[in-house]
py3Dmol code that shows the C-alpha trace and the ligand (Angstrom):
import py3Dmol

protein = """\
ATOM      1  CA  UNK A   1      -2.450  15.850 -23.570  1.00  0.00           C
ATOM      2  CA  UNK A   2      -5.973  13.895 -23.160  1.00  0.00           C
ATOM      3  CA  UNK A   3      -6.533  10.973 -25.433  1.00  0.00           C
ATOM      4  CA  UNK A   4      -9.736   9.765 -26.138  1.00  0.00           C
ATOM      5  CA  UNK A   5     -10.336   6.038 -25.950  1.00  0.00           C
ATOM      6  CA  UNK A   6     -13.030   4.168 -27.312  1.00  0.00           C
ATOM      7  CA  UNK A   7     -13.687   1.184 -24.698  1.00  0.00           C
ATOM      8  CA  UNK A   8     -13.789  -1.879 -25.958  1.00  0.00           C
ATOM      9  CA  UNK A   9     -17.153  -3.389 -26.623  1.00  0.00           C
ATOM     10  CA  UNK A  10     -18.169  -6.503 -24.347  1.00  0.00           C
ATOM     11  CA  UNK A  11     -20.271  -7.798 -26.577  1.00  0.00           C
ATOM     12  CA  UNK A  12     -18.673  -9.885 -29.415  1.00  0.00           C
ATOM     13  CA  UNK A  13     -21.145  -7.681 -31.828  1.00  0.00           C
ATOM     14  CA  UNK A  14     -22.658  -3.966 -30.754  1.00  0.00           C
ATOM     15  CA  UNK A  15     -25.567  -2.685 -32.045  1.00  0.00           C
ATOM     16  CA  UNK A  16     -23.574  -0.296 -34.032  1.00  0.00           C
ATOM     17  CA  UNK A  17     -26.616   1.337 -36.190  1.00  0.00           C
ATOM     18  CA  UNK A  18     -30.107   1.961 -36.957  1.00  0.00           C
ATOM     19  CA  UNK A  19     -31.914  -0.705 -38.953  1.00  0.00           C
ATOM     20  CA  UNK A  20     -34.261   0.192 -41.566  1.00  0.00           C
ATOM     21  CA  UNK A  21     -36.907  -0.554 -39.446  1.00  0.00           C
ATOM     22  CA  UNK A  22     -35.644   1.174 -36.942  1.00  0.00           C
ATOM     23  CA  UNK A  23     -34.249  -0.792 -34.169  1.00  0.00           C
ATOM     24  CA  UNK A  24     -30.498  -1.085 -34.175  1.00  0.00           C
ATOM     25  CA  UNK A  25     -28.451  -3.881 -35.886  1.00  0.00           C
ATOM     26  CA  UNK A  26     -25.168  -5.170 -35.040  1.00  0.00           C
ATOM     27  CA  UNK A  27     -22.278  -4.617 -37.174  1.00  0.00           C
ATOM     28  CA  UNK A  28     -22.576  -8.097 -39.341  1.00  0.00           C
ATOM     29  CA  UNK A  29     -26.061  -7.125 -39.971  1.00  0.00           C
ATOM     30  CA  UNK A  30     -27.800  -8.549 -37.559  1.00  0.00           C
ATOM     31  CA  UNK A  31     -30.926  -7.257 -36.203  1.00  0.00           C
ATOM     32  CA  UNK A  32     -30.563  -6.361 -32.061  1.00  0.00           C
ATOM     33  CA  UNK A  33     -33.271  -8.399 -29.743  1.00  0.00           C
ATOM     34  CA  UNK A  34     -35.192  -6.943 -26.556  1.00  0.00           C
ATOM     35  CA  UNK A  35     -34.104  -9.726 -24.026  1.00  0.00           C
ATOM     36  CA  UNK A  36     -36.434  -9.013 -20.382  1.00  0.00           C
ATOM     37  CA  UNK A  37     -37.227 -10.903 -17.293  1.00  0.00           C
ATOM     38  CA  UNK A  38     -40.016  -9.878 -15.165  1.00  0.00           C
ATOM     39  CA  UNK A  39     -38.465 -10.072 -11.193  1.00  0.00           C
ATOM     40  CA  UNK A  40     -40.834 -11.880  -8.990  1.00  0.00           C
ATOM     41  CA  UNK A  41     -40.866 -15.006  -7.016  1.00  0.00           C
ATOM     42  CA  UNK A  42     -42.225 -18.553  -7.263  1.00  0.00           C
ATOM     43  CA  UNK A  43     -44.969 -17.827  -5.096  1.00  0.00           C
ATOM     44  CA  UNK A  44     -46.231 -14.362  -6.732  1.00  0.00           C
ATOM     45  CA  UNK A  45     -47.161 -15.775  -9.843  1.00  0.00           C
ATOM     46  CA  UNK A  46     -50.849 -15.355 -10.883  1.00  0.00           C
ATOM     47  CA  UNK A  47     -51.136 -19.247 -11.801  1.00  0.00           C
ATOM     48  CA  UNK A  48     -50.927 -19.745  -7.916  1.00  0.00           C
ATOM     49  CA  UNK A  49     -53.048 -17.230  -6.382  1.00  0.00           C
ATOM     50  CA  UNK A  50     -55.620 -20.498  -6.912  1.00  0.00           C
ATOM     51  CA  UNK A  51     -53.453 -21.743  -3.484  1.00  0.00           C
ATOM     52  CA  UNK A  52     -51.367 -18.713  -2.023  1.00  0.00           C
ATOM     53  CA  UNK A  53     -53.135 -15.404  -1.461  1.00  0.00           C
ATOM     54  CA  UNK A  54     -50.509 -12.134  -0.602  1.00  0.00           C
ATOM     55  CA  UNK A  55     -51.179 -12.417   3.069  1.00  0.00           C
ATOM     56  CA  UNK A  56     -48.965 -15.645   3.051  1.00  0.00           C
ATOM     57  CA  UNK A  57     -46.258 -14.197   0.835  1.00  0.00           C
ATOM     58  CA  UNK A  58     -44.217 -13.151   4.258  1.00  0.00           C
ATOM     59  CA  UNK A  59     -44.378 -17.096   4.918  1.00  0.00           C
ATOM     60  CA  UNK A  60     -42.419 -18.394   2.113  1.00  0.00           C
ATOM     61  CA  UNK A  61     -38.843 -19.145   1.716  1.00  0.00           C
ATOM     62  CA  UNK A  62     -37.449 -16.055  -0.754  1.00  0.00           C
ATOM     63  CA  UNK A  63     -35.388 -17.308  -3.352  1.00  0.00           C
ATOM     64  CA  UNK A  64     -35.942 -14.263  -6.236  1.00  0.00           C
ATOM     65  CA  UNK A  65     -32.727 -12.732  -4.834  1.00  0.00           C
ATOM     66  CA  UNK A  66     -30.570 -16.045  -5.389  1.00  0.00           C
ATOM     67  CA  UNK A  67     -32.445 -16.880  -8.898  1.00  0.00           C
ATOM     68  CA  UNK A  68     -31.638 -13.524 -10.314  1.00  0.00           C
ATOM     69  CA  UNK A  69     -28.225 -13.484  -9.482  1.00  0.00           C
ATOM     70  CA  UNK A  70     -28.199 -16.470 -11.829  1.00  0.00           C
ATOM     71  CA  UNK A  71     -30.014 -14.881 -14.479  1.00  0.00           C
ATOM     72  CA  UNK A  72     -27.009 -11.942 -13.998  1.00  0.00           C
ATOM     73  CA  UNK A  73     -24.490 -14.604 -14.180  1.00  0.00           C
ATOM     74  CA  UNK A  74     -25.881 -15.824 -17.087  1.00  0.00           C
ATOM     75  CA  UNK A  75     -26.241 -12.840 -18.812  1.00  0.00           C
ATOM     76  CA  UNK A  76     -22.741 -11.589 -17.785  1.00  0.00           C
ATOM     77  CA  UNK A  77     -21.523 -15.091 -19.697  1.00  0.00           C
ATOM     78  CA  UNK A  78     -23.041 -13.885 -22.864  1.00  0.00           C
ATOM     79  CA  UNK A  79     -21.986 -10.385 -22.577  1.00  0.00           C
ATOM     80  CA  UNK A  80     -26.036  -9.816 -22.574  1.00  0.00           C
ATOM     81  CA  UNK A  81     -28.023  -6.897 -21.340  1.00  0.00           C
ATOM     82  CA  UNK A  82     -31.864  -6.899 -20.296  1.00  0.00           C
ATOM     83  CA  UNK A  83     -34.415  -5.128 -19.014  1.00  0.00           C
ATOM     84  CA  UNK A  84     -35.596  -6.190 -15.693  1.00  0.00           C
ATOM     85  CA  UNK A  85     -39.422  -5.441 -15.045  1.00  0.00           C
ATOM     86  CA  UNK A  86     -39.460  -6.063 -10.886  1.00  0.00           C
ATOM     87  CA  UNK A  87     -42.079  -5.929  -8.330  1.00  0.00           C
ATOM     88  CA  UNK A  88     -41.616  -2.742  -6.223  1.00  0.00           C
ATOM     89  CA  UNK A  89     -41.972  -5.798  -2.956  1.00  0.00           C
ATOM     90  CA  UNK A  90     -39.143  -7.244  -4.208  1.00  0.00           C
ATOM     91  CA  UNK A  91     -37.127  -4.387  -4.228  1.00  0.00           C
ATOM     92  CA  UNK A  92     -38.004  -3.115  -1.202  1.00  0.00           C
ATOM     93  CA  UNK A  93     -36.925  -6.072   0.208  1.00  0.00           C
ATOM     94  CA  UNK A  94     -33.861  -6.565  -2.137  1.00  0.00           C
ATOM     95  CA  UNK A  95     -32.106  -3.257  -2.248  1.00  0.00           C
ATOM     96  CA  UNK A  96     -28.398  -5.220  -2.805  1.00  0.00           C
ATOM     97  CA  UNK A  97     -29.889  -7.106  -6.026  1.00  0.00           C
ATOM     98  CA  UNK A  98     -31.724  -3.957  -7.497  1.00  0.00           C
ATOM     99  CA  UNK A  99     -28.381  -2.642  -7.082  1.00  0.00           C
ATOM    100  CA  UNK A 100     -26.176  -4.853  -9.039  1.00  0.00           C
ATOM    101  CA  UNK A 101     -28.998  -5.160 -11.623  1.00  0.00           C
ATOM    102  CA  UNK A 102     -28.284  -1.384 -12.686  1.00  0.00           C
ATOM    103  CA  UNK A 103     -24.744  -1.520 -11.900  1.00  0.00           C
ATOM    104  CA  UNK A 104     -24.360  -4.553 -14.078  1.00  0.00           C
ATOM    105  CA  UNK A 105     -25.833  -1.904 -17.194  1.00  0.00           C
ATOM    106  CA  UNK A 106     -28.947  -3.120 -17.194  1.00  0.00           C
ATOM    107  CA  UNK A 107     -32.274  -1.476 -17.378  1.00  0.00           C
ATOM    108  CA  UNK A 108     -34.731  -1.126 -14.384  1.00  0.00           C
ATOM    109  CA  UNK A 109     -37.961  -1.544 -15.005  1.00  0.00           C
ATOM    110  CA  UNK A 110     -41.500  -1.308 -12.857  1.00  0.00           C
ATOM    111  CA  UNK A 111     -43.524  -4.454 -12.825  1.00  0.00           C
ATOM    112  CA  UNK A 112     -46.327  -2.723 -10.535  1.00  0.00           C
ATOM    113  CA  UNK A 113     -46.215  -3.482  -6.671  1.00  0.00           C
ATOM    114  CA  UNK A 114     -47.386  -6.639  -5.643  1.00  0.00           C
ATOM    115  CA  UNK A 115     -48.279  -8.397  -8.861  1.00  0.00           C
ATOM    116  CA  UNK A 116     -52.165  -7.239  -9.206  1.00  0.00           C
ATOM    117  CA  UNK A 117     -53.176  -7.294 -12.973  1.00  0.00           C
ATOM    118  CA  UNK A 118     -54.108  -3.986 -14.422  1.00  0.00           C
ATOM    119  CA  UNK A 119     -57.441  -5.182 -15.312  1.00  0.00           C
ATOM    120  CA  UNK A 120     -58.284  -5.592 -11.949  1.00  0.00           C
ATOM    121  CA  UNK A 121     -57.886  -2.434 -10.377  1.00  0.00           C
ATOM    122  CA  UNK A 122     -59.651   0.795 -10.833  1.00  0.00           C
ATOM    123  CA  UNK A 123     -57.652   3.618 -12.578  1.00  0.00           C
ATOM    124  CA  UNK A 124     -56.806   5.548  -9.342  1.00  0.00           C
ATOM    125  CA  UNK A 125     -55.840   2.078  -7.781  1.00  0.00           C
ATOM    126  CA  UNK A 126     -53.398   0.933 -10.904  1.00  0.00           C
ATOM    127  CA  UNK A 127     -52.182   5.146 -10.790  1.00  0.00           C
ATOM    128  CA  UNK A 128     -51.136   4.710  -6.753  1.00  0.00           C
ATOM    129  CA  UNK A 129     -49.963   1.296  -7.757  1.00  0.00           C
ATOM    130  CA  UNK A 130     -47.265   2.064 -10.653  1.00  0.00           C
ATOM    131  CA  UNK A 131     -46.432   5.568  -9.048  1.00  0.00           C
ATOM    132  CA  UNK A 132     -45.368   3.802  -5.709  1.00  0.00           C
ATOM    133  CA  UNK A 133     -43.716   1.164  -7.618  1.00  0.00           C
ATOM    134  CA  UNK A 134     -41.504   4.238  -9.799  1.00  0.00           C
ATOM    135  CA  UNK A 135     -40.527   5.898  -6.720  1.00  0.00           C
ATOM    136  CA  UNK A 136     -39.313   2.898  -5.104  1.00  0.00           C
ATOM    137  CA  UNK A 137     -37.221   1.260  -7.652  1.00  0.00           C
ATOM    138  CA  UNK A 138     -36.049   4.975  -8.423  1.00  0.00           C
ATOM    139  CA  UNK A 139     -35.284   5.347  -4.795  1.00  0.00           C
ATOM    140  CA  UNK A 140     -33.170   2.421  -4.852  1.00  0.00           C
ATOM    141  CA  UNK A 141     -31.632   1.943  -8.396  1.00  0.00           C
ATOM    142  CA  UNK A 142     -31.005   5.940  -8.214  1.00  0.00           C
ATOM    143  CA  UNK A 143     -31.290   5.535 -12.209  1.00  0.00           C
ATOM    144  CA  UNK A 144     -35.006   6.966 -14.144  1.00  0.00           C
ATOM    145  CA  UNK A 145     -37.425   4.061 -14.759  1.00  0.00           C
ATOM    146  CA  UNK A 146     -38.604   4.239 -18.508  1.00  0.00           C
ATOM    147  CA  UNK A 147     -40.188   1.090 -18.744  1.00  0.00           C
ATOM    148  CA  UNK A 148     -43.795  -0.636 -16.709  1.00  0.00           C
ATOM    149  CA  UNK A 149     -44.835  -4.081 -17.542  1.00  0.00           C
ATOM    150  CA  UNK A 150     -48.457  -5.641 -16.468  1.00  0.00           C
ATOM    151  CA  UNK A 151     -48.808  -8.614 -14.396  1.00  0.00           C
ATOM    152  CA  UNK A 152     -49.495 -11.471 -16.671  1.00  0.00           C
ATOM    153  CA  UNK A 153     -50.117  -9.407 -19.748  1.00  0.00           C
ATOM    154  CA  UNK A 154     -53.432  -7.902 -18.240  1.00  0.00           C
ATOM    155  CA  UNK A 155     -53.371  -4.328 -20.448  1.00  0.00           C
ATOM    156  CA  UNK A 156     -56.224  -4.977 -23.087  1.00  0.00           C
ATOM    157  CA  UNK A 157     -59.775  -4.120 -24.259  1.00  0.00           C
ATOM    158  CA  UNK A 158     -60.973  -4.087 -20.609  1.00  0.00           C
ATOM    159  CA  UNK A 159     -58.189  -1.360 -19.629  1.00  0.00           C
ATOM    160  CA  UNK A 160     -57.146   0.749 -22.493  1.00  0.00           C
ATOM    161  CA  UNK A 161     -57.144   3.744 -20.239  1.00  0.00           C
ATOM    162  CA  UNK A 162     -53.990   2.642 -18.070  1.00  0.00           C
ATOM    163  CA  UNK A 163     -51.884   3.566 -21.249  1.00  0.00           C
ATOM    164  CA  UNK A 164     -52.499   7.113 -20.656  1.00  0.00           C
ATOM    165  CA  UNK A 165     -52.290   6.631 -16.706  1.00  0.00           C
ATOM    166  CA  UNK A 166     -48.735   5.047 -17.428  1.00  0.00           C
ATOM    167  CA  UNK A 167     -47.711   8.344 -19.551  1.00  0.00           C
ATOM    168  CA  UNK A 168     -49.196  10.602 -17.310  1.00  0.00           C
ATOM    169  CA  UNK A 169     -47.002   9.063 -14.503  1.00  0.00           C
ATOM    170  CA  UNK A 170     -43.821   9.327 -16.436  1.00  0.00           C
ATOM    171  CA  UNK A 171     -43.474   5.915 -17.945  1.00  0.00           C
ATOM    172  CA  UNK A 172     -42.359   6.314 -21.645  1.00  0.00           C
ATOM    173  CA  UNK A 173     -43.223   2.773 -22.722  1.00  0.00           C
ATOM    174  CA  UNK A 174     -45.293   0.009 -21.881  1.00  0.00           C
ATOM    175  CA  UNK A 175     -44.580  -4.079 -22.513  1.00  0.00           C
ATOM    176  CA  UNK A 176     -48.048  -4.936 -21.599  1.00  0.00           C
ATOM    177  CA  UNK A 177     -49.359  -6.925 -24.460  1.00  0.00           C
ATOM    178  CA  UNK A 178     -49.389 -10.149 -25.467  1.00  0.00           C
ATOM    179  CA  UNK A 179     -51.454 -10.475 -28.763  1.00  0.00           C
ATOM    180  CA  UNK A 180     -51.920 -13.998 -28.596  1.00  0.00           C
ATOM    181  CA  UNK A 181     -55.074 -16.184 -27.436  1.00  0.00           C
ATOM    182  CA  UNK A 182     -54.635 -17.228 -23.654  1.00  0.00           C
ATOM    183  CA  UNK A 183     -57.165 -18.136 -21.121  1.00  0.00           C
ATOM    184  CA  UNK A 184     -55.416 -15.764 -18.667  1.00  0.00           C
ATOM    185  CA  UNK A 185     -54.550 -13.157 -20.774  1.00  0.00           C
ATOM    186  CA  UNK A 186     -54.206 -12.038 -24.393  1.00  0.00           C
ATOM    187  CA  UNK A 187     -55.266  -9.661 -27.037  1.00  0.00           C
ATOM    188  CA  UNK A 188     -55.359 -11.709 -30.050  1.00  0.00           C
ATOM    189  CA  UNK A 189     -56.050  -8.565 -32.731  1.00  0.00           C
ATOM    190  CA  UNK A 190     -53.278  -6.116 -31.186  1.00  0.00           C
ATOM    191  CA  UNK A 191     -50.749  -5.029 -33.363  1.00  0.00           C
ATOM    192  CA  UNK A 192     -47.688  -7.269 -33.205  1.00  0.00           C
ATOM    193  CA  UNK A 193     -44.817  -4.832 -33.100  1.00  0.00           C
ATOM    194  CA  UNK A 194     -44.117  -1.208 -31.399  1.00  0.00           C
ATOM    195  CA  UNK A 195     -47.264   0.709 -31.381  1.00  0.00           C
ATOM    196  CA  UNK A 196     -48.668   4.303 -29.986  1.00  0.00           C
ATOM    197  CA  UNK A 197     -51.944   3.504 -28.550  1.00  0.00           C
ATOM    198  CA  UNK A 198     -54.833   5.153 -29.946  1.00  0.00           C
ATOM    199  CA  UNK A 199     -55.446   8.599 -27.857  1.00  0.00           C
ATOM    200  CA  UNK A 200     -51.955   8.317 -25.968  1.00  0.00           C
ATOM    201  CA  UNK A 201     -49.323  11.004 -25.703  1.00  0.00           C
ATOM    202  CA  UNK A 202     -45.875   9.802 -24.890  1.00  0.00           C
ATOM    203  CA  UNK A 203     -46.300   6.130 -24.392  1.00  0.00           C
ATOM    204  CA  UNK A 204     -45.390   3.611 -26.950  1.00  0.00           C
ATOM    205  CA  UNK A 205     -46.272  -0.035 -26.487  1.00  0.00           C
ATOM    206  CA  UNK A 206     -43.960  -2.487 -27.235  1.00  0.00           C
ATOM    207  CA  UNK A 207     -45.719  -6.108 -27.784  1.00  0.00           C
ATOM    208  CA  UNK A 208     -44.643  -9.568 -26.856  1.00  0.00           C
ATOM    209  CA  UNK A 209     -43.259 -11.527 -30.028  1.00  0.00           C
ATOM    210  CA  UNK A 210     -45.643 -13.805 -31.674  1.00  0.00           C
ATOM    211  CA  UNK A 211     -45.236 -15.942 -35.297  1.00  0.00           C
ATOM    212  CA  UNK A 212     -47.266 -14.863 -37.697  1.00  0.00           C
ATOM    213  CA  UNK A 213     -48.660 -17.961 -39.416  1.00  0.00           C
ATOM    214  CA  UNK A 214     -51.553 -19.461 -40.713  1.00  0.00           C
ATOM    215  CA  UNK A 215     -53.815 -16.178 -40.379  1.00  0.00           C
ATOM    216  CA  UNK A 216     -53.159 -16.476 -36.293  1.00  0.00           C
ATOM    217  CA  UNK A 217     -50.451 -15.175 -34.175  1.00  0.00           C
ATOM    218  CA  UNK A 218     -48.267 -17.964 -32.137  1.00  0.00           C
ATOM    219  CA  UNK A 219     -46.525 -17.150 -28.669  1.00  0.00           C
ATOM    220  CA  UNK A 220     -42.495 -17.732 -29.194  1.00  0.00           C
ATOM    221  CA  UNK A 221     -41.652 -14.848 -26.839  1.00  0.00           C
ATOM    222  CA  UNK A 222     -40.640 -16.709 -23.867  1.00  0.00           C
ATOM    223  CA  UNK A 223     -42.749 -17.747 -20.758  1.00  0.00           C
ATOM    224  CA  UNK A 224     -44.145 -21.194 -20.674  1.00  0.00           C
ATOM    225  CA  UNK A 225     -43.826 -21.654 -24.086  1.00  0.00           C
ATOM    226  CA  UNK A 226     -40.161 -21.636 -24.376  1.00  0.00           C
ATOM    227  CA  UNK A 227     -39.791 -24.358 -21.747  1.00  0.00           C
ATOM    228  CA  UNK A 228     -42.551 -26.445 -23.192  1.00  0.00           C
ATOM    229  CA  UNK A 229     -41.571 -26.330 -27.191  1.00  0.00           C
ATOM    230  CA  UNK A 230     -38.265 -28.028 -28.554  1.00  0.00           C
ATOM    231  CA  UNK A 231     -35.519 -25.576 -28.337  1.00  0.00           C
ATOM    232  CA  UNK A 232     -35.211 -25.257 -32.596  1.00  0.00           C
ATOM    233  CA  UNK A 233     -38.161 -24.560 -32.978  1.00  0.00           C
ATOM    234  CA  UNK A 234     -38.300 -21.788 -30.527  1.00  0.00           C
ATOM    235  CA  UNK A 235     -35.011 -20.752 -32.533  1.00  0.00           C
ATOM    236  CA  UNK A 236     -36.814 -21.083 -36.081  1.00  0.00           C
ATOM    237  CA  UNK A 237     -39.753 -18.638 -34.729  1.00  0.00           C
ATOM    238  CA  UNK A 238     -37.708 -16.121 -33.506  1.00  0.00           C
ATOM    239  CA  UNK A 239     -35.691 -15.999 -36.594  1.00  0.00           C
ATOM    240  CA  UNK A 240     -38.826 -15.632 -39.005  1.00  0.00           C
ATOM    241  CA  UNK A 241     -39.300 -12.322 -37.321  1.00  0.00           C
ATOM    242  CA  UNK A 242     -36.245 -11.563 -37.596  1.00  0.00           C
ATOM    243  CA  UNK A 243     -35.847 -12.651 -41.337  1.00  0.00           C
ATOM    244  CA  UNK A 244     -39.764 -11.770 -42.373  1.00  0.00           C
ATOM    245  CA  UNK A 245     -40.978  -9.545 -40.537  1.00  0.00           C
ATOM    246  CA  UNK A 246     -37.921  -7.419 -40.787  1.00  0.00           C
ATOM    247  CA  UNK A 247     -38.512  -6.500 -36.398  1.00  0.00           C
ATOM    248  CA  UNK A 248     -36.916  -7.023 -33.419  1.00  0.00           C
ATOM    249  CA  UNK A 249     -38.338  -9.708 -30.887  1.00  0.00           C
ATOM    250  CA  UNK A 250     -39.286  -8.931 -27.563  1.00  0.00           C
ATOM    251  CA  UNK A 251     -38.195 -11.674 -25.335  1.00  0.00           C
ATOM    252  CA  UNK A 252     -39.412 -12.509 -21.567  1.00  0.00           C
ATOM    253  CA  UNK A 253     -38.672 -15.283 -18.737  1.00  0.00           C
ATOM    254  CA  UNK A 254     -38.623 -15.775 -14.792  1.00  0.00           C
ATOM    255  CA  UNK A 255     -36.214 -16.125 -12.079  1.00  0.00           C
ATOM    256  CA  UNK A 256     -38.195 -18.862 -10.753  1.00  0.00           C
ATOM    257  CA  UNK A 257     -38.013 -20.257 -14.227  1.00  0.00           C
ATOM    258  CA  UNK A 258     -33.983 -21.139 -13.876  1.00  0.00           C
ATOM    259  CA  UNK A 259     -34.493 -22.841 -10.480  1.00  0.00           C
ATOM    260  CA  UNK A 260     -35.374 -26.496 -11.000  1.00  0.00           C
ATOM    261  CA  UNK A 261     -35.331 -26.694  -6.703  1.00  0.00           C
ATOM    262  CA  UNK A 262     -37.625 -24.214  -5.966  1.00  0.00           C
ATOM    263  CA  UNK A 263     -40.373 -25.388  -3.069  1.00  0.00           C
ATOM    264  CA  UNK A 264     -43.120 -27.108  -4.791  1.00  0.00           C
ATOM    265  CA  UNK A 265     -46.006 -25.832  -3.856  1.00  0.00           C
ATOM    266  CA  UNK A 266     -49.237 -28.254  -2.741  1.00  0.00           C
ATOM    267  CA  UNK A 267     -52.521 -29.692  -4.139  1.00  0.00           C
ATOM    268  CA  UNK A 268     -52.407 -27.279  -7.450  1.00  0.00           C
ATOM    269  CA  UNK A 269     -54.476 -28.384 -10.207  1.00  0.00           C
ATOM    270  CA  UNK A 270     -52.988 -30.232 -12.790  1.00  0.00           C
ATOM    271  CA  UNK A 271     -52.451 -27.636 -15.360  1.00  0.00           C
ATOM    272  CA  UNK A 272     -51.313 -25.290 -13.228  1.00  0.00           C
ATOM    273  CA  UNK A 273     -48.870 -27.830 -12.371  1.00  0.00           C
ATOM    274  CA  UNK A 274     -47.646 -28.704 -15.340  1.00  0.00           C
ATOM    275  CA  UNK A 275     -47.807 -24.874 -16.555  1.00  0.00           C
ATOM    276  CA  UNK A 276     -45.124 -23.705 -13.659  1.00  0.00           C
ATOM    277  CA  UNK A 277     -43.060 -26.724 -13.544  1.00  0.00           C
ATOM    278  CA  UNK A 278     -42.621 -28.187 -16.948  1.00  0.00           C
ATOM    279  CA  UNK A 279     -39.405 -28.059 -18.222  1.00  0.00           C
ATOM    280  CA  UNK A 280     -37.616 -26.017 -15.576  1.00  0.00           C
ATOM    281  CA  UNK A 281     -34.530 -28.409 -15.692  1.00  0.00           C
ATOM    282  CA  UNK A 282     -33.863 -27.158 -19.268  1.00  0.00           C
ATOM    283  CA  UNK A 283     -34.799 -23.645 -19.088  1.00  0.00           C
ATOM    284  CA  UNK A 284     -31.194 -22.698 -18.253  1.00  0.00           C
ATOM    285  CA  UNK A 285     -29.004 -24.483 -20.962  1.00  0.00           C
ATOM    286  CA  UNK A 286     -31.936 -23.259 -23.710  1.00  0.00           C
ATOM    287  CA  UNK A 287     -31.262 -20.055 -22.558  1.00  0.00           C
ATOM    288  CA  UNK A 288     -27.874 -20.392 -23.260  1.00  0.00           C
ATOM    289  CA  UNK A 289     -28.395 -21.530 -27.040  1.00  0.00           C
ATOM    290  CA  UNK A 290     -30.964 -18.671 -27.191  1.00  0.00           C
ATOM    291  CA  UNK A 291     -28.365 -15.694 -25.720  1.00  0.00           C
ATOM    292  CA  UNK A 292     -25.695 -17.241 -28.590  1.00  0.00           C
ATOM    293  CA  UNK A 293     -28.041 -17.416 -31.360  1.00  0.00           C
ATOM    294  CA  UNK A 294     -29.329 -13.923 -31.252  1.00  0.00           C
ATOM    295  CA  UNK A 295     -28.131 -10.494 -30.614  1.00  0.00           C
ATOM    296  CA  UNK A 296     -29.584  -9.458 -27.650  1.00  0.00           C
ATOM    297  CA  UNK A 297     -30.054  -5.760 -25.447  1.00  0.00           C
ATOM    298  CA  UNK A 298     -32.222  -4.023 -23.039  1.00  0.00           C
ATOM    299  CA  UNK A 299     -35.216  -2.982 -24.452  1.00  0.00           C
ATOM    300  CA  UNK A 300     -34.807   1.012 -23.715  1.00  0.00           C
ATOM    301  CA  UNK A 301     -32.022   0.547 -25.808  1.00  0.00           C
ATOM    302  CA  UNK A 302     -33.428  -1.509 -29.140  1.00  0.00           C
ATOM    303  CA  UNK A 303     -36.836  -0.226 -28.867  1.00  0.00           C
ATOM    304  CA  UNK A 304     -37.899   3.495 -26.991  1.00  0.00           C
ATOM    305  CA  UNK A 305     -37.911   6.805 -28.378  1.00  0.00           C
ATOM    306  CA  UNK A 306     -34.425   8.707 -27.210  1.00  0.00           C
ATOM    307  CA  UNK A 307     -35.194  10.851 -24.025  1.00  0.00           C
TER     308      UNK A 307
END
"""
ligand_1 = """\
1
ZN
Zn -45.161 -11.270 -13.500
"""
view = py3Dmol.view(width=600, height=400)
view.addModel(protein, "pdb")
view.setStyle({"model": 0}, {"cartoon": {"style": "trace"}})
view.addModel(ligand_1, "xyz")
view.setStyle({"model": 1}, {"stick": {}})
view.zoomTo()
view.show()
């Protein structure tokens, strides 16, 4: 005679249920999070192209492989699963971590190739770029990828066609925009929460979080901002969406951002200085308080259409 067993959940609450608003809750009524880190290292971050162009990449010492495991630890402590958005070079390079990412239970994710924004390539360029990137981490995760996230935010007015490239390709959602102001990126008037872009079949964009307050919307998704604002008040943001806006938040760091060693890199202006290294010392034990505070999953899971 065959039993069947229902496994014991990991996480001290499950999304058990729909939400009104449609992402899941857990069973005290709490409304599931979209916790995501975008896989890349120290060096391949846009605020540095200023001093380190892709043809030195090779040259540096590699610590994304290290700095993730971390973030798996971490997430493993917490009984937390994410969505990791990764460069296709680092997992070409990294088969072992891409590996125990998905066989850890969490989602793989494309983060395009080699870190160029969307708004910078051509549509058959950014199609080449985020079909090579699928087939690699699909190649080496052996799992579908759902899920394609821009360098630096860099889907907006200047690009809306690469929503329809990204369906066409078999991508079923896109975490592309951040509808904030930003001298790098940004899209101030985009819709806050899960949207269909107008003209797109099959592709659903899922925002960055921002506060609604004061007739503007305020970054408290992660990214620099987490590391540069007081932990609480990161916290109290967070939980207005929660609380007000009735949605799920759509959270985002860095390896590199849990490594207060990492190489420091030379003669970088001062704000791009301050902007990469502020606060790294903390980053970890915030994260902590922020994967105990919340109720947290990969984003597949609180956010995209069933398959
Ligand atoms: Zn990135």
């Amino acid at each position: 005679m065959s039993t069947s067993t229902v496994a014991t959940p990991r996480l001290r609450e499950t999304a058990s249920d729909a939400h009104q608003s449609g992402a899941p809750v857990t069973r005290a009524g709490r409304i599931v999070n979209a916790m995501s880190v975008d896989v890349e290292d120290y060096f391949q971050v846009q605020a540095l192209e200023e001093r380190i162009g892709r043809d030195q990449w090779g040259a540096f010492e590699r610590r994304v492989e290290c700095n993730t495991d971390a973030v798996l630890r971490l997430f493993d402590d917490f009984g937390v699963k994410a969505t990791f958005f990764t460069l296709g070079w680092v997992a070409e390079r990294h088969k072992p971590l891409i590996r125990r990412i998905v066989d850890q239970g969490h989602e793989l994710a494309s983060h395009g190739f080699a870190h160029f924004r969307a708004d910078s390539q051509s549509p058959e360029e950014f199609r080449l770029d985020v079909r090579r990137t699928k087939q690699i981490l699909e190649q080496v995760g052996a799992v579908r990828v759902r899920g394609y996230r821009a360098a630096t935010f860099s889907i907006g007015k200047r690009n809306p066609w690469a929503f329809q490239v990204l369906a066409e390709e078999g991508y079923d959602y896109s975490s592309s925009v951040n509808p904030i102001r930003h001298d790098n990126y940004g899209v101030p008037d985009a819709p806050r929460f899960a949207y269909r872009p107008d003209g797109v079949t099959g592709l659903d964009e899922f925002p960055i979080t921002t506060l609604r307050l004061v007739g503007q919307n305020l970054p408290c998704g992660g990214g620099g901002y987490f590391r540069l604002l007081p932990y609480p008040v990161s916290r109290w943001a967070l939980r207005r969406v929660n609380t007000i806006d009735v949605q799920p938040c759509i959270f985002y760091f860095h390896p590199w951002e849990v490594d207060p060693d990492q190489p420091r890199v030379a003669d970088l202006s001062l704000k791009t200085r301050f902007r990469h290294y502020n606060n790294l010392a903390r980053m970890e034990p915030r994260l902590r308080r922020l994967l105990d505070d919340f109720a947290w999953d990969r984003i597949d899971r609180v956010l995209a259409r069933p398959q």
